[in-house]
C-alpha positions as CSV (number, residue, x, y, z in Angstrom):
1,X,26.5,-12.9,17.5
2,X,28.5,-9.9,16.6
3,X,29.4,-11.4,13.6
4,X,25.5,-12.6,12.4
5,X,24.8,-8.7,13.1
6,X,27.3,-7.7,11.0
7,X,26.0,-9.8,8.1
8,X,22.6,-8.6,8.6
9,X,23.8,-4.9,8.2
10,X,25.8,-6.1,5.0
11,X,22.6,-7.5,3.6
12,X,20.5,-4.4,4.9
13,X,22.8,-1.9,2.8
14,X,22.8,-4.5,0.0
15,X,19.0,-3.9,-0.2
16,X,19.2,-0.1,-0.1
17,X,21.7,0.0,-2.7
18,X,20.3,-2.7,-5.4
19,X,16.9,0.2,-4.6
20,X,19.2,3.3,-4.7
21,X,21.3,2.4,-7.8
22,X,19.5,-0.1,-10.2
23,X,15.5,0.7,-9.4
24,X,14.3,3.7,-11.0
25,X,11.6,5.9,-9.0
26,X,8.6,3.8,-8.5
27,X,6.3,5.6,-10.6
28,X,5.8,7.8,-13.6
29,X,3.9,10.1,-15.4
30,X,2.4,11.1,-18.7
31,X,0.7,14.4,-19.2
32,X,-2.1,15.1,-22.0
33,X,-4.2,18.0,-23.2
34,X,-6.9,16.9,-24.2
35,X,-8.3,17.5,-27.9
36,X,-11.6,19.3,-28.4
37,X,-13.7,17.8,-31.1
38,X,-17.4,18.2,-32.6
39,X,-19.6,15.1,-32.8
40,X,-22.8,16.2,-34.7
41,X,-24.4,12.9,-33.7
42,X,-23.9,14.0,-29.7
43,X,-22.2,10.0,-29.3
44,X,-25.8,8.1,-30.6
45,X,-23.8,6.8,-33.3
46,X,-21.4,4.8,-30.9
47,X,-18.7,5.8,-33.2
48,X,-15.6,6.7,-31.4
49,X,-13.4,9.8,-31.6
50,X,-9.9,9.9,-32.1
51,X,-7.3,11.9,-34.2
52,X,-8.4,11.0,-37.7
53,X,-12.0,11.3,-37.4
54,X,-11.9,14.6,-35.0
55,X,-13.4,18.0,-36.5
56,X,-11.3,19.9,-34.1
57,X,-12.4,23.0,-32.4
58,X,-9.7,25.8,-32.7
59,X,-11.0,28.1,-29.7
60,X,-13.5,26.1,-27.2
61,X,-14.6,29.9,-26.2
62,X,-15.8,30.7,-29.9
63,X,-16.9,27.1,-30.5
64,X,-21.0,28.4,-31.0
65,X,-22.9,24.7,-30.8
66,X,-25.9,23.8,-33.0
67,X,-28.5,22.9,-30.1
68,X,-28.5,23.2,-26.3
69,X,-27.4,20.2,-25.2
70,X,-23.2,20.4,-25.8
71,X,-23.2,16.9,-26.2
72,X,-21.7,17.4,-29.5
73,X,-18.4,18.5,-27.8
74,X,-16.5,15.2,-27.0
75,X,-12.8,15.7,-25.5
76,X,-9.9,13.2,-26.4
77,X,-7.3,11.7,-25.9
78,X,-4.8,8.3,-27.1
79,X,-2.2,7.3,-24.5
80,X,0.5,7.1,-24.8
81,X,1.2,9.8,-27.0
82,X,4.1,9.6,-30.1
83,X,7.7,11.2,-28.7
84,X,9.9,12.2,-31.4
85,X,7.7,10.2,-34.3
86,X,7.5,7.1,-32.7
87,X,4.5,5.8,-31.3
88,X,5.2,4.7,-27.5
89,X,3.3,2.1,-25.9
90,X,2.0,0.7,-22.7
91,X,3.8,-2.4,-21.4
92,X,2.4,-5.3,-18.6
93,X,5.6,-4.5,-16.3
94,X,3.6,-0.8,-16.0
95,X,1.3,-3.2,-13.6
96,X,-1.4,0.0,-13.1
97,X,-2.8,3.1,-14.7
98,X,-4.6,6.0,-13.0
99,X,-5.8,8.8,-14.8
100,X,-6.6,12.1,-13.2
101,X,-8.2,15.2,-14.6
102,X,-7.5,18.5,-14.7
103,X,-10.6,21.0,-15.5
104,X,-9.4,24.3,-16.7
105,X,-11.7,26.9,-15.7
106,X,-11.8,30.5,-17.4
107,X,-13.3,33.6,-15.5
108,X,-16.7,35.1,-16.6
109,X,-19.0,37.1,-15.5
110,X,-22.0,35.6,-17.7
111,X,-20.8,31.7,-16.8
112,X,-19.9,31.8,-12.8
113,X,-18.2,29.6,-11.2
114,X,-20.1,28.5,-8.0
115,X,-18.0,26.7,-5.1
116,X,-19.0,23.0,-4.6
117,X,-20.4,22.6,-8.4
118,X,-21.5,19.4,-9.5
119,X,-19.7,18.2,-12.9
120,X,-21.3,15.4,-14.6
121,X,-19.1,13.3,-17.5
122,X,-19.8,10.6,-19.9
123,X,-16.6,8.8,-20.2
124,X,-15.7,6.1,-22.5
125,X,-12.6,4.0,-23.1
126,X,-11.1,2.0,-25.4
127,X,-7.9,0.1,-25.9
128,X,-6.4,-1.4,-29.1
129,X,-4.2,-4.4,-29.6
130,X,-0.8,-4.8,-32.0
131,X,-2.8,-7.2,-33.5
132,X,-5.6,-4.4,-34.5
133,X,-6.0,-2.0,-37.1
134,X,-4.4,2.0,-36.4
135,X,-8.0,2.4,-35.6
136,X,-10.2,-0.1,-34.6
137,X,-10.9,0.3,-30.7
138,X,-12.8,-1.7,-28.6
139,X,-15.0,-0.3,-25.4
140,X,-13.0,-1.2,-21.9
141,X,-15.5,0.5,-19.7
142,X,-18.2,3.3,-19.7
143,X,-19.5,5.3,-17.6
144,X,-21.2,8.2,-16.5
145,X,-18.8,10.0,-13.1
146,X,-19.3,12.5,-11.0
147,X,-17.6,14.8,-9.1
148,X,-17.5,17.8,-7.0
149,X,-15.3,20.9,-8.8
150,X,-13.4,22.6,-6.3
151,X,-11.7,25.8,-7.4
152,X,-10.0,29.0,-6.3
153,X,-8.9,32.3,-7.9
154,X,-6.6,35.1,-6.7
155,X,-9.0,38.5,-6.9
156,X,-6.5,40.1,-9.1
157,X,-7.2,37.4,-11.7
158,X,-11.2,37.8,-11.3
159,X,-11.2,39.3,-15.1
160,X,-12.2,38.3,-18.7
161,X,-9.0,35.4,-19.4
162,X,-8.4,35.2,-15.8
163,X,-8.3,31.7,-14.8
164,X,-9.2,29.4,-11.9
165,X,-6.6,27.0,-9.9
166,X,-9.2,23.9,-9.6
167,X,-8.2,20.5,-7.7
168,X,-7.7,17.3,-10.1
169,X,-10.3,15.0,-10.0
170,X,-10.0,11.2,-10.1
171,X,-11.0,9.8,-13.3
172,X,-9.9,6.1,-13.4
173,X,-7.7,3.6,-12.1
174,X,-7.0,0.2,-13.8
175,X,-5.0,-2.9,-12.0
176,X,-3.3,-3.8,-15.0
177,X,-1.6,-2.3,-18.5
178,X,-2.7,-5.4,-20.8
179,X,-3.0,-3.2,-23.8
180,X,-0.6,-0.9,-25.5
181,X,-2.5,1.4,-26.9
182,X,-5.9,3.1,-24.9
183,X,-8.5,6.0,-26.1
184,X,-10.5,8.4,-23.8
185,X,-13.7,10.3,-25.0
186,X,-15.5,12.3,-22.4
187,X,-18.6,14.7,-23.0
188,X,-20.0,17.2,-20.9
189,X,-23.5,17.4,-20.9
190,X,-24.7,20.5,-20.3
191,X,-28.4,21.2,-21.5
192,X,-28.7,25.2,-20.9
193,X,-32.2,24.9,-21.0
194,X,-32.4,22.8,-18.1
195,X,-30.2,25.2,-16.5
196,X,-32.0,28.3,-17.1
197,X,-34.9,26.1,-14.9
198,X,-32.6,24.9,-12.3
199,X,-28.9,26.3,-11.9
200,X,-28.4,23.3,-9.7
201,X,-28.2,20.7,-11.7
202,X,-25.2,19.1,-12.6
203,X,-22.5,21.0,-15.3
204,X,-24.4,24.4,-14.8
205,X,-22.3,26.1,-12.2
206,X,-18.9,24.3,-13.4
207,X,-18.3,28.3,-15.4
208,X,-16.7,28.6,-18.9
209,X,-14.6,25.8,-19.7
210,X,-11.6,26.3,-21.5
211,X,-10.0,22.6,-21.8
212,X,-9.5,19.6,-20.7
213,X,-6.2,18.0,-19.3
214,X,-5.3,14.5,-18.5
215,X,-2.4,13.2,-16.3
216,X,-1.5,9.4,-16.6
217,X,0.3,7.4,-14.2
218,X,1.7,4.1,-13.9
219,X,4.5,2.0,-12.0
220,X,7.7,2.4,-13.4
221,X,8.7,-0.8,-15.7
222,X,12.4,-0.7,-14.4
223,X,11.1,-0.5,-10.7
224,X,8.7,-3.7,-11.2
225,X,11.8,-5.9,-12.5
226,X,13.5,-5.0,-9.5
227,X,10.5,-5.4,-7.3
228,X,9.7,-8.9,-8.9
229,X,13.4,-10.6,-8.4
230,X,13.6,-8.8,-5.2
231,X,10.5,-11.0,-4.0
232,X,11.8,-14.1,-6.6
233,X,15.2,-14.6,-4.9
234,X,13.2,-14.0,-1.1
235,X,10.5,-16.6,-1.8
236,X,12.3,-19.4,-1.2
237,X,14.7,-18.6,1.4
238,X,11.7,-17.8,3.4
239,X,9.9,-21.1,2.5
240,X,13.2,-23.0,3.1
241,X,13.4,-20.8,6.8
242,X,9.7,-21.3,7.2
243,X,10.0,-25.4,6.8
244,X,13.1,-26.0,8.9
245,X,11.4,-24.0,11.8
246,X,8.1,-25.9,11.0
247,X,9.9,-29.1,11.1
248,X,11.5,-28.0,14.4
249,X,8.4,-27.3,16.3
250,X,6.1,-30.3,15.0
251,X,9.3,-32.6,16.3
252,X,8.7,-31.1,20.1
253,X,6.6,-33.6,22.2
254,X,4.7,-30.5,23.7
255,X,2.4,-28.2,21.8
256,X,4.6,-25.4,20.7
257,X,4.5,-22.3,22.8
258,X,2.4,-19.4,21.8
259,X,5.3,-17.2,20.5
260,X,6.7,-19.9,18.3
261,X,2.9,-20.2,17.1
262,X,3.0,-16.4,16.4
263,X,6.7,-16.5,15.0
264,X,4.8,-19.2,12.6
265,X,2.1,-17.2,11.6
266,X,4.0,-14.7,10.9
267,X,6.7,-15.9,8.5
268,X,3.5,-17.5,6.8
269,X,2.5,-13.9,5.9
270,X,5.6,-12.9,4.6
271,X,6.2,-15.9,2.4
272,X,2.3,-14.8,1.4
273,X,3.3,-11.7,1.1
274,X,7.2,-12.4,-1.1
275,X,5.0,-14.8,-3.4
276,X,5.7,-12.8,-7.1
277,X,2.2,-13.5,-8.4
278,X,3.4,-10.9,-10.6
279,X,5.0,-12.3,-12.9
280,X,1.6,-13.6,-13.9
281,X,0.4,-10.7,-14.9
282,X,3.1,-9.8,-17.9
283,X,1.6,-12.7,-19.7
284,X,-2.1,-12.7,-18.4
285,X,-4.8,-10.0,-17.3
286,X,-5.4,-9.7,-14.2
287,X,-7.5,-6.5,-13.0
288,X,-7.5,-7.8,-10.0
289,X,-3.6,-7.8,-8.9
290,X,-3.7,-4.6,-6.7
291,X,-6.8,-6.0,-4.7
292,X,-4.6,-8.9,-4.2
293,X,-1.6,-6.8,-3.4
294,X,-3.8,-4.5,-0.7
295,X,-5.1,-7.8,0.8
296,X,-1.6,-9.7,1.3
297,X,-0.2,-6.5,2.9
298,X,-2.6,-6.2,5.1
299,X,-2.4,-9.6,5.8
300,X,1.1,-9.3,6.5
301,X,0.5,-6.0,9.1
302,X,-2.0,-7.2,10.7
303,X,0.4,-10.3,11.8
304,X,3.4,-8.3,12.1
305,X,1.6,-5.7,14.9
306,X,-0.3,-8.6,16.5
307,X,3.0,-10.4,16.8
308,X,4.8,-7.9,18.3
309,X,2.4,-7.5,21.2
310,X,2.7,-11.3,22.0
311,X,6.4,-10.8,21.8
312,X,6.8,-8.1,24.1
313,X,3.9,-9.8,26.3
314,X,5.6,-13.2,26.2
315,X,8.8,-11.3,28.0
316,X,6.9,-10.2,30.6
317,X,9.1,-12.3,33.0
318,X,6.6,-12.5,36.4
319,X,3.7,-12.3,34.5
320,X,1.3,-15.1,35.0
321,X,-0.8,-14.9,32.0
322,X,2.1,-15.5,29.7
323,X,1.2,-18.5,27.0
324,X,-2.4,-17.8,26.9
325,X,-4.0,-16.0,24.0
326,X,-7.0,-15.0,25.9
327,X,-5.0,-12.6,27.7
328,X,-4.2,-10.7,24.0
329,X,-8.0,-10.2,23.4
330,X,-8.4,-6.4,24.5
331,X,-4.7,-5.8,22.8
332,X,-5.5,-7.2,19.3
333,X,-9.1,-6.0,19.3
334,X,-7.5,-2.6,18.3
335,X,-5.5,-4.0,15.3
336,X,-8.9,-6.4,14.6
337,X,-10.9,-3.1,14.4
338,X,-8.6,-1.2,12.0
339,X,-8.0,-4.1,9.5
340,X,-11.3,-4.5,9.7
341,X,-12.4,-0.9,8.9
342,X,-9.4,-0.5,6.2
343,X,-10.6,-4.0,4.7
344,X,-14.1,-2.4,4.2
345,X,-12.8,0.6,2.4
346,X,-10.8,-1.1,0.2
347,X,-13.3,-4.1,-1.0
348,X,-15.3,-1.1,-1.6
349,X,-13.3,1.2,-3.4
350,X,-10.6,-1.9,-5.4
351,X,-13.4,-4.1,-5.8
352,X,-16.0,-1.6,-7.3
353,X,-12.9,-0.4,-9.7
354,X,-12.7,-4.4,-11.0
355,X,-16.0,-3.0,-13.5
356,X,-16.1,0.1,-13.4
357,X,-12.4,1.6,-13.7
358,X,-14.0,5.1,-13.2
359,X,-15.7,4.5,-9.3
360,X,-14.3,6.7,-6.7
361,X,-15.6,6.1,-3.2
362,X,-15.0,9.7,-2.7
363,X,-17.2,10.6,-5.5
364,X,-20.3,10.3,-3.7
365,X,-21.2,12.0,0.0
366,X,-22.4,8.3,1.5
367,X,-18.9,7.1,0.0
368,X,-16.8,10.1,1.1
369,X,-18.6,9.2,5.0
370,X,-18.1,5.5,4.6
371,X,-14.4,6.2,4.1
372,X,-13.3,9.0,6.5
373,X,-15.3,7.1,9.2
374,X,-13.2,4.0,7.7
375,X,-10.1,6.0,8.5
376,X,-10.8,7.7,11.4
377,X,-11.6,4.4,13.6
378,X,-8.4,3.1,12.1
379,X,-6.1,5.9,13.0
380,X,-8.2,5.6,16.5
381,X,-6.8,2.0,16.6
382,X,-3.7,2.6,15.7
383,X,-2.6,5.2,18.1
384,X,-4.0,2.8,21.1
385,X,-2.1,0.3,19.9
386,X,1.5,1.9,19.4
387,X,0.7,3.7,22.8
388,X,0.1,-0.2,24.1
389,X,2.7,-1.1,22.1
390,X,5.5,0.9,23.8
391,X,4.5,0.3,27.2
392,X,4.5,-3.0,27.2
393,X,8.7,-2.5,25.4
394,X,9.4,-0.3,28.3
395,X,8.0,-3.0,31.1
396,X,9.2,-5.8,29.4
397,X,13.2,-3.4,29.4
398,X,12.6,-2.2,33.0
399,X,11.9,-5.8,34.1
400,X,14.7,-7.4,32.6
401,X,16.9,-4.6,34.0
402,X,15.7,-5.3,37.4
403,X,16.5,-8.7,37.4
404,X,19.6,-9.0,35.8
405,X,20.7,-6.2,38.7
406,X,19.5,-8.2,41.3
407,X,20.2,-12.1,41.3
408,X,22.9,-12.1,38.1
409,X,25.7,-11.5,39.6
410,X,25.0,-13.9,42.5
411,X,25.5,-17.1,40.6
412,X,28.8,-18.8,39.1
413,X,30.9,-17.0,36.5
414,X,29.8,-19.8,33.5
415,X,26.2,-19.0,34.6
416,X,26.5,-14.9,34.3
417,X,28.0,-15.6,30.9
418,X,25.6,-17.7,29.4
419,X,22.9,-15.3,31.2
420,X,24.8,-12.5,29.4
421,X,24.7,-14.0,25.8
422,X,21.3,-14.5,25.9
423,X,20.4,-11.2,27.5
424,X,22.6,-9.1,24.9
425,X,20.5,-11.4,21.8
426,X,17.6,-10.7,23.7
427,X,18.2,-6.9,23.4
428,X,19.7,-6.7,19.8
429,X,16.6,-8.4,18.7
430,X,14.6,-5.9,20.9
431,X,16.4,-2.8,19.6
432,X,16.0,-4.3,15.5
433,X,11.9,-5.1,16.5
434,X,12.1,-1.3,17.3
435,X,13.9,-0.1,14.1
436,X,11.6,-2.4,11.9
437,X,8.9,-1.0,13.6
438,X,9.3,2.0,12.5
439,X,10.6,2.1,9.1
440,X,7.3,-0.3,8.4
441,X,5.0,2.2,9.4
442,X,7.0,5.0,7.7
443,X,7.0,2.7,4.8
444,X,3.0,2.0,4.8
445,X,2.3,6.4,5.5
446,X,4.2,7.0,3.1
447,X,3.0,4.8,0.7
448,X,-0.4,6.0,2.1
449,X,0.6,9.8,1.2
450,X,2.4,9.1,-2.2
451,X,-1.2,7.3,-3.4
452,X,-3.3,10.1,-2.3
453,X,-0.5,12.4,-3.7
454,X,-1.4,10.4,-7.0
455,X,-4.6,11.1,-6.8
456,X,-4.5,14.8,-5.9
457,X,-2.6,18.1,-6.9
458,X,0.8,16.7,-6.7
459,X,0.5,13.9,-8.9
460,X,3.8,15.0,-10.7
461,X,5.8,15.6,-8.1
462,X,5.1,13.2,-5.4
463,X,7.0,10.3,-3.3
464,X,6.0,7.9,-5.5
465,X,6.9,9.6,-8.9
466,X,10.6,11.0,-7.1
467,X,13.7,8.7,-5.7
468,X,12.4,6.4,-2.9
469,X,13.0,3.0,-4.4
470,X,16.3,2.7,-2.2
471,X,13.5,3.4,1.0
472,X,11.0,1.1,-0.3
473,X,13.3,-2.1,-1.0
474,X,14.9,-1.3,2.0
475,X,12.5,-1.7,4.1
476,X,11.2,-4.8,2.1
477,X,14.7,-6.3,2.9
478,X,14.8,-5.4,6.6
479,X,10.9,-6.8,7.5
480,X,12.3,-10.5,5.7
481,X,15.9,-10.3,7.5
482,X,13.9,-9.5,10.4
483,X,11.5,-12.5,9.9
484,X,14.6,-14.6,8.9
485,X,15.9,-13.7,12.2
486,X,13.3,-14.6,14.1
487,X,12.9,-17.9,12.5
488,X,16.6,-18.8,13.6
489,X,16.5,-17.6,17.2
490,X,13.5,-19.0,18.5
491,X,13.6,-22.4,16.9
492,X,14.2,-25.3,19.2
493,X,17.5,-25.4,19.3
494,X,18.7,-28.9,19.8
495,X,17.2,-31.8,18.3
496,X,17.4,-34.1,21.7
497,X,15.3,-31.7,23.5
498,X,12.3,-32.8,21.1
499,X,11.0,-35.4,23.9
500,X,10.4,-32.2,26.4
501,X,6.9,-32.9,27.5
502,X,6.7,-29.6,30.2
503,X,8.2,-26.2,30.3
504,X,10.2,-26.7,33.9
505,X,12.0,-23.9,36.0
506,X,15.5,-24.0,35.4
507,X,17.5,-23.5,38.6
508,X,21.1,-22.8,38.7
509,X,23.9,-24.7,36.4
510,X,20.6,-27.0,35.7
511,X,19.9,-23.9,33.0
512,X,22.5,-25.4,30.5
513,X,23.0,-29.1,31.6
514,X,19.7,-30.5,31.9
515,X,18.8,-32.4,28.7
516,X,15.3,-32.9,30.2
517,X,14.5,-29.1,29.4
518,X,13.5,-28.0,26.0
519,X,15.6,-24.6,24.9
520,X,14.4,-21.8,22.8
521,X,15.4,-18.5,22.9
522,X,12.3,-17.5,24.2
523,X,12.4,-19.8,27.2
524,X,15.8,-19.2,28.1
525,X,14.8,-15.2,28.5
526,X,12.5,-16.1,31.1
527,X,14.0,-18.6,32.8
528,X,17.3,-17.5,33.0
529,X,15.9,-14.6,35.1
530,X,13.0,-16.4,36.9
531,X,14.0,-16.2,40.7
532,X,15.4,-19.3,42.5
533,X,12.8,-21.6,43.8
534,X,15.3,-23.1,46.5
């Protein structure tokens, strides 16, 4: 045993390290401002702006328009830009893009600011083949967003050029990079008639607009090569792992017990989960990848937490209700509640975002409610559950303490050492459920945090743009050792204990000797420390 740990550990640092030294951070960024141009057909010609058809406006402040409606302003922008007079280019191993804006705001006193605005856009994009001419772009999506402009400004800056700090807003988010080459145009409408009618309506109290910027990022190409023979050289040891254990179980002459059904399960979601679909999408276009993604990780947590209640149930020693799923039902409503309610927010917000690139389920006030309520019941859940959770660990330790004080020591020396061996497995797999417990849920916040760090202010500088590759395949190695481990110690564990019919107290020296009882680790825990029947 000693030995298997310290081959787990070697393979645990190996994962660290392969993250720390040949992955790159998982994502990066590209920043763009955003070029101001005049359109004197206000976008009814369908023509689209780029470089070499842009009438640029020098000063956006001086820029004096021919009408009210400032249609006729379009702002653009070609990713990725040229670096050093070479024209860079998006690549399929970038596997997403998101785009946020940043509104710069200037101080007046003739065009205010007001908290809250409303700003309306009109955004179109475009992408361009190899195969396409330097300018011949074809429409990706359209649409008209909206957002709420949130800014702030220090009362020393309140002055003619001061400026306002203002939050970025979401602007799009594609789940793949099939093209190279991609073109945003966004207007702003704002009619100041209308506005001199209703200040309310939508671009009148955004204040004097000085530019446009747009940050771009996307998963590190380095990172996803990792990532993808990470999960390639997984897949099938866990299929092999999965189909031995199979095998093992469907040979047993009894129905299998309801921890080897949930060890089962569970290695099913991880091979789910390892599967490189990936790799699909550097030759194909799939917009629909990081749905999938969402949906096999929470697959694969929703297992992993329901499991580890049965575990730590199923080791309840002189508990009656063991073996009996019914007796899980109040437990694993909690985790059924907050899958559920994270499911819901992310069919709405991925699978809205399959058309329409630009949606934002926090664009809206029904959307914003939909998703903190979506949240809240989950966090709810969760807590519940880990508080569950740790009891039931603390019984399950007390229990086995008890016992092993009280009737070990009173049978034969071979007995107390087999009884030992299995009790010191027992708790090294105990201790490693703990430590994968919690590096998963670090893991999945701060994969939680880094996305809406993405999303927010700190877009350039958050986890997901900095060093935690070594975290992240880390952890990705320690929940499939773990799974691997599992798979090996509760297996059946000889092949002429298939014909077991019955799970039988095992009494004394009968523990080991009697081929009439069927062994798995699981078993053995209990029975080992059942009290004598004599």
């Amino acid at each position: 045993m000693a030995g298997g740990a310290v081959i787990e550990n070697l393979i645990q640092i190996l994962f660290f390290l392969v993250g720390a030294w040949y992955a790159p951070s998982p994502s990066s960024y590209m920043e763009f401002e955003m070029i101001s141009c005049r359109d004197e057909t206000k976008g009814l010609s369908g023509e689209w702006i780029h470089r070499d058809s842009c009438h640029q406006i020098e000063e956006l402040s001086e820029f004096t328009p021919s009408s009210f409606d400032l249609r006729e302003i379009v702002f653009i922008a070609k990713m990725p830009h040229a670096r050093d007079g070479i024209e860079l280019e998006y690549s399929p191993w970038f596997q997403f893009l998101l785009g946020v804006l940043q509104i710069e705001v200037e101080y007046s006193e003739h065009f205010k600011y007001v908290p809250h605005a409303q700003i309306e856009l009109e955004v179109r994009m475009g992408y361009r083949e190899h195969a396409s001419k330097k300018n011949d772009w074809k429409e990706l999506a359209t649409s008209n967003v909206t957002r709420i402009l949130e800014c702030t400004i220090a009362e020393e800056d309140k002055k003619d050029g001061g400026t306002y700090n203002c939050d970025m807003l979401d602007l799009f988010e594609l789940g793949s990079s099939s093209y190279p080459f991609y073109l945003v145009n966004i207007r702003i409408p704002i009619d100041q008639h209308a506005c001199q009618y209703n200040p309310k309506n939508p671009n009148c109290q955004i204040g004097k607009l000085s530019g446009l910027r747009l940050i771009e990022i996307h998963q590190n190409g380095g990172f996803t090569l990792v990532w993808l023979w990470t999960k390639t050289l997984m897949t099938p040891i866990v299929g092999a792992c999965l189909w031995w254990y199979y095998n093992r179980i469907n040979q047993l002459a009894r129905n299998p017990l309801l921890l080897e059904r949930a060890i089962l399960y569970l290695g099913l979601s991880l091979a789910i989960l390892d599967f490189p679909i990936e790799w699909i999408s550097l030759t194909h276009r799939l917009p629909f990848l990081l749905l999938v993604s969402d949906l096999r990780q929470g697959l694969f947590y929703t297992v992993l937490f329901s499991f580890w209640l049965i575990f730590a149930g199923e080791h309840l020693i002189d508990d009656t209700t063991r073996n009996n799923i019914n007796s899980y039902r109040f437990n694993l409503s909690f985790i059924i509640i907050a899958s559920g309610a994270l499911l819901i927010y992310d069919l709405i917000e991925r699978g809205v975002q399959l058309y329409d690139p630009f949606y934002s389920v926090w664009s809206s006030p029904t959307g914003s409610q939909i998703a903190y309520v979506a949240i809240f019941i989950s966090a709810i859940c969760t807590v519940a559950y880990f508080g569950f959770l740790l009891f039931k660990i603390v019984r399950v330790w007390t229990t086995i303490k008890h016992k092993r004080s009280a009737q070990l020591y009173q049978t034969s020396e071979n007995r107390r050492l087999k009884v030992e061996s299995v009790i010191y497995r027992f708790k090294f797999l105990m201790l490693f459920t703990v430590l994968c417990a919690g590096f998963t849920i670090l893991a999945y916040f701060m994969k939680q945090y880094g996305e809406a760090q993405l999303h927010g202010d700190e877009a350039r500088s958050g986890f997901l743009t900095g060093s935690t590759s070594a975290f992240f395949t880390g952890t990705f190695g320690m929940c499939n050792i773990y799974v691997l481990i599992l798979l090996a110690m509760y297996a059946p564990s000889h092949k002429h204990y298939r014909g077991a019919t019955q799970l039988i107290d095992e009494n004394d020296d009968e523990i080991i000797d009697d081929p009439s009882n069927q062994h798995t680790e699981s078993n053995a825990m209990t029975t080992f420390l059942k009290p004598s029947t004599d």
